[in-house]
N, C-alpha and C positions, 0 to 999 in steps of 0.2 A: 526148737521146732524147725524142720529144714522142709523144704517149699516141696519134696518129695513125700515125709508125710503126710502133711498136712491135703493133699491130693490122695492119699489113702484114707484118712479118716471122713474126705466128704462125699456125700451118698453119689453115686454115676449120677444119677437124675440132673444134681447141680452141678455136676462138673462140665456138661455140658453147655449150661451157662457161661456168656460173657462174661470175665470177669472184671469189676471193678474196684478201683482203691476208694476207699473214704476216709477222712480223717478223723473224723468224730460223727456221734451219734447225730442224726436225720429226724425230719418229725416222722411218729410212726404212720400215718399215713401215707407220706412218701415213701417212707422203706416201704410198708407193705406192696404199694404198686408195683415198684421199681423192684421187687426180689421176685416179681412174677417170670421177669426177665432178663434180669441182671444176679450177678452171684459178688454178693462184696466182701472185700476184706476189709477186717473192722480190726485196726493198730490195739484199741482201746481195751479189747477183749481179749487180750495175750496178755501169758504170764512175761512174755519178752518187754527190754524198751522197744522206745517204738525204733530207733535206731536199728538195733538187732531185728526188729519183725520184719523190717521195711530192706534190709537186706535179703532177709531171708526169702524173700517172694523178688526182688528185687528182676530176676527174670521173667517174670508173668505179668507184669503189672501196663498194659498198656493206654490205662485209661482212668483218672481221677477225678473222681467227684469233687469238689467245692466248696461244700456248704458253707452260706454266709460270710464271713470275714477271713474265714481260715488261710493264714499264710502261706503261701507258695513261694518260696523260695529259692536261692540257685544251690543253698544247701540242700535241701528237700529233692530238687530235680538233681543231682549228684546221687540221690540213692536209686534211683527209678534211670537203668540207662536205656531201657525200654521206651519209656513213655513216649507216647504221641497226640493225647488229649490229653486237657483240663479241659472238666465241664463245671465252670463258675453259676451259684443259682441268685446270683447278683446281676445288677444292670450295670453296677461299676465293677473293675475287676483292677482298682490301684491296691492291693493286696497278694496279688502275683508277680512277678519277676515278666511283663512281658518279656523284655531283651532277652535274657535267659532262654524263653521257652524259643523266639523267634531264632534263635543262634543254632537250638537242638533241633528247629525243624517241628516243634509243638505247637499244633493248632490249641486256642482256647476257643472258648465259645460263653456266651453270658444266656441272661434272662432274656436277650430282645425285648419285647415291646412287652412284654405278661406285665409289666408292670404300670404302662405309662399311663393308664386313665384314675386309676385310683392316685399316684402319685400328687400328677396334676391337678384332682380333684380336692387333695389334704395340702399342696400349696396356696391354693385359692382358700379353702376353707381357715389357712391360717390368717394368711391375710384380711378378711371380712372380720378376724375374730380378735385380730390386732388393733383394726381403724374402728369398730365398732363396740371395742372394749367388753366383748360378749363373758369370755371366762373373768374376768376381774369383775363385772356386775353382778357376775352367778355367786360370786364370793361373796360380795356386798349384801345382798339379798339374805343371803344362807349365815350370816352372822346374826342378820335381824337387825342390820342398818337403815333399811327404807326407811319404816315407820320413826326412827329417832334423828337422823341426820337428813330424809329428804332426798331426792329424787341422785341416781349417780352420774359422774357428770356426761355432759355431751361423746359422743362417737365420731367418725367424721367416717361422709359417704365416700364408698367405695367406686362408681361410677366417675367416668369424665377425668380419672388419676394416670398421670406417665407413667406407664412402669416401663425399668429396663429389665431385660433379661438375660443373665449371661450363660450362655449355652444353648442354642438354637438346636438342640438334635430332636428326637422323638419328645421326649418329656416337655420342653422348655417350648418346644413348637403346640403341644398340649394345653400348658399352661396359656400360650397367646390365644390360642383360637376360644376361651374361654374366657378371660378378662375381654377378649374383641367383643364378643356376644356382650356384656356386661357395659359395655363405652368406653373402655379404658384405649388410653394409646398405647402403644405399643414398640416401642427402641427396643436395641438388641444387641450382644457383643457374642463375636463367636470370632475361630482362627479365621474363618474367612465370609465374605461376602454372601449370602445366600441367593443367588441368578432371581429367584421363585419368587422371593421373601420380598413383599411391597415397602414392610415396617423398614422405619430408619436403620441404620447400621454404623456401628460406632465401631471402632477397630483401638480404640484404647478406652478403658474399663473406668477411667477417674474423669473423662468426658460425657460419657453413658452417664455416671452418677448424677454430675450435674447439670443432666438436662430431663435427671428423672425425679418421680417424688416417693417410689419405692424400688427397688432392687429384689430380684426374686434370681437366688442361685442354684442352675439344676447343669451346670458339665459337670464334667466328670475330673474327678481329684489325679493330678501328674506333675510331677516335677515344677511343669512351666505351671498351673495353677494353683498351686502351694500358695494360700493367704493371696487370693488372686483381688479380694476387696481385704483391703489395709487401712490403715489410719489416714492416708492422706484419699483414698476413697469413699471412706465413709465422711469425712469434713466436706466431700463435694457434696454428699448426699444432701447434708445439710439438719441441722436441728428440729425437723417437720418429718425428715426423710424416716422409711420403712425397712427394714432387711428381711427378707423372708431365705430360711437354709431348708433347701430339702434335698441337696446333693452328698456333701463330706464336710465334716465339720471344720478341716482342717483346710478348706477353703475361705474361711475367716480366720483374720487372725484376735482368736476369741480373748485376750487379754483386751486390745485397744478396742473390742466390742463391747465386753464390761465395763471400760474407763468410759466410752462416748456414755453410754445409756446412763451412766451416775451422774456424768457432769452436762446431761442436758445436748451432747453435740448432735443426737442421733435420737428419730421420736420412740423409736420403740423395733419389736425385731418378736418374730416366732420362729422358734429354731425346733427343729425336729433334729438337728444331727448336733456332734460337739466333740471339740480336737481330739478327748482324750474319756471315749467311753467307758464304762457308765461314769463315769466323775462330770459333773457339772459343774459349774461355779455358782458356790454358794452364794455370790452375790446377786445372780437373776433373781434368788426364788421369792425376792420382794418386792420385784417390782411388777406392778402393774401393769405397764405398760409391752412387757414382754410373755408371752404364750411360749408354753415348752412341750416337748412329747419328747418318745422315749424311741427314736428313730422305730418311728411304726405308720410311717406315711404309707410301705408298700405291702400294707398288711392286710391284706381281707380274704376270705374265704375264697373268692374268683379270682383275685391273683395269686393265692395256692395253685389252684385248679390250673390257672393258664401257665405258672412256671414251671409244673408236675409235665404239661403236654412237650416244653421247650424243653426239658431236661432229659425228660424220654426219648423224643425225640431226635436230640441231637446225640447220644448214646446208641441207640439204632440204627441211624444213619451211620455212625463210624463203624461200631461193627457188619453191616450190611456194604460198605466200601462206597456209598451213597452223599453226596454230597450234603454238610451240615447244613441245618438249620440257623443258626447264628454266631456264624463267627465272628472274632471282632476282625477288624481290618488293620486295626495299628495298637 
C-alpha cells in the first residue's frame, strides 16, 4: 500500500484532518475524542510490517502519539524523516530516545502535571498501608485468623516520620506538601538545590537515606538515575527504614531490594513500579510487610480526563503553529 493510495481510499472529510502516527491501539475513549480532530495511522491495522507501513507514509508523518511505554527509538525516528513531534501520554518519557529526537530538532511533550495529585495521593496511600500494615491485616481477617490467633500485630504511626524524597519536581513536591500537612519532616534529594524549597537538601542519596526513616522515589528514570537507591543505600536506610516506588522500577535496584527485605536490612517497601514489567519477583508476594500494585498509581478516571486535555492539546497547538503545552526541557 503506497502513501498515494492510501490518500485515495480515505473519505476528503478525513483527509483534511491532521494527521497523526500511533503505534498501537489507545483506549477507546481517547480515540474516539482525539479522531474528532486528528486522523491517525494505525501500523497495526495493515496487512504491511510495520517497517514497510512506516515507510510507506514515511512522508506524511509529522506527528507521533505515544501511548504508555511504547518505545521510541533512533530506529523508529530513522523511518519518520519528517517527524517533529512526540506526544508522550506519560509523565516519564525514559522510553524515548531524547538525544535522538533533540539532534532531529523533535520537540517531545509528556502528561505535565494530568497526573500529579492522584499520583502523590497512591504514594501516601501506600506508605500509611505499609507502616500500618492495612493490606496484610485485611488478609489476616479474610482467612478468619482474629477469632483463633488474636488480635494482628501493631502498625506504627505515620505522623512525626523523616521522609526523604528523591525527586523534588511536580509529584515529589506533591508528595511533600502532603506528609507536611500530616507532621512528617521532610529532606530531599534532587540535581540541584531548590532556592523555594525550606525542607533540607541532601545532594548525595545514601546521606538522605541515613537521616531518613522512609524513602519515597518519584524522579524520573535516566541514565544517571538507573538504581539510583542501591544496596549501600538501602543499608543507610537502615532495618526500620520504608521504600516507597511510584516513579520506574528500575530506579531500585530490585535484586538487593528482595535480599534486604529477606534478610531483615530494610522494614518493608510498597512498590507500584518494577525493573522488569509485568514479572515481579516472586519472592515479595509473602511477605507482609511489602504492598504491591500493578503500576496504577496514575490511574483514575480525572487523570484520563486531564491527560485526554494535555494530549489534545499539545497536538493542536503543533498543528495550529501555537506554542506546546508541555514540553519537556531536557
Amino acid at each position: 500500500m503506497s502513501a498515494e493510495n492510501h490518500s485515495e481510499e480515505t473519505p476528503a472529510e478525513e483527509q483534511e484532518l491532521p494527521l497523526v502516527l500511533v503505534l498501537r491501539p489507545i483506549f477507546p475513549h481517547f480515540h474516539d475524542a482525539l479522531a474528532t480532530k486528528f486522523r491517525f495511522l494505525k501500523p497495526w491495522e495493515s496487512p504491511l510490517p510495520r517497517d514497510e507501513f512506516l515507510a510507506a507514509h514515511a512522508g506524511a508523518v509529522q506527528a507521533l502519539l505515544c501511548p504508555g511505554p511504547t518505545p521510541v527509538d533512533a530506529q523508529l525516528l530513522a523511518y519518520l524523516p519528517r517527524l517533529e513531534l512526540v506526544v508522550a501520554s506519560s509523565a516519564g518519557v525514559n522510553h524515548i530516545d531524547v538525544a535522538a529526537c533533540r539532534r532531529r530538532g523533535i520537540a517531545i511533550t509528556n502528561a505535565g502535571n494530568a497526573f500529579t495529585d492522584d499520583v502523590a495521593d497512591y504514594a501516601v496511600a501506600l506508605l500509611i498501608d505499609v507502616l500500618r500494615k492495612i493490606s496484610a491485616s485485611d488478609r489476616y481477617v479474610r482467612r478468619g485468623l482474629w477469632p483463633i490467633k488474636g488480635d494482628y500485630p501493631l502498625g506504627r504511626k505515620l505522623g512525626g516520620k523523616r521522609v526523604g524524597i528523591i525527586g523534588l519536581g511536580s509529584i515529589g513536591s506533591a508528595v511533600a506538601r502532603r506528609l507536611d500537612a500530616i507532621g512528617c519532616t521532610i529532606l530531599y534529594h534532587s540535581r540541584t538545590k531548590k532556592p523555594s524549597v525550606s525542607h533540607e537538601f541532601f545532594s548525595n542519596v545514601t546521606d538522605l537515606a541515613a537521616e531518613s526513616e522512609v524513602l519515597i522515589i518519584t524522579c524520573a528514570l535516566t541514565a544517571e538515575t538507573h538504581h539510583i537507591v542501591d544496596k549501600e543505600v538501602m543499608l543507610a536506610l537502615g532495618k526500620d527504614g520504608i521504600i516507597i516506588n511510584i516513579g520506574r522500577g528500575a530506579l531500585v535496584d530490585e535484586k538487593e531490594l528482595v535480599r534486604c527485605l529477606m534478610e531483615g536490612e530494610i522494614g518493608g517497601a510498597g512498590l507500584d513500579v518494577f525493573e522488569n514489567e509485568p514479572a515481579v519477583p516472586q519472592e515479595l508476594f509473602h511477605m507482609d510487610n511489602v504492598v504491591l500494585s500493578h503500576h496504577q498509581a496514575v490511574f483514575t478516571p480525572e487523570s484520563f480526563h486531564g491527560l485526554l486535555k494535555v494530549v489534545m492539546g499539545n497536538l493542536e497547538a503543533f498543528f495550529s503553529n501555537r506554542p506546546l503545552l508541555t514540553p519537556i526541557s531536557e
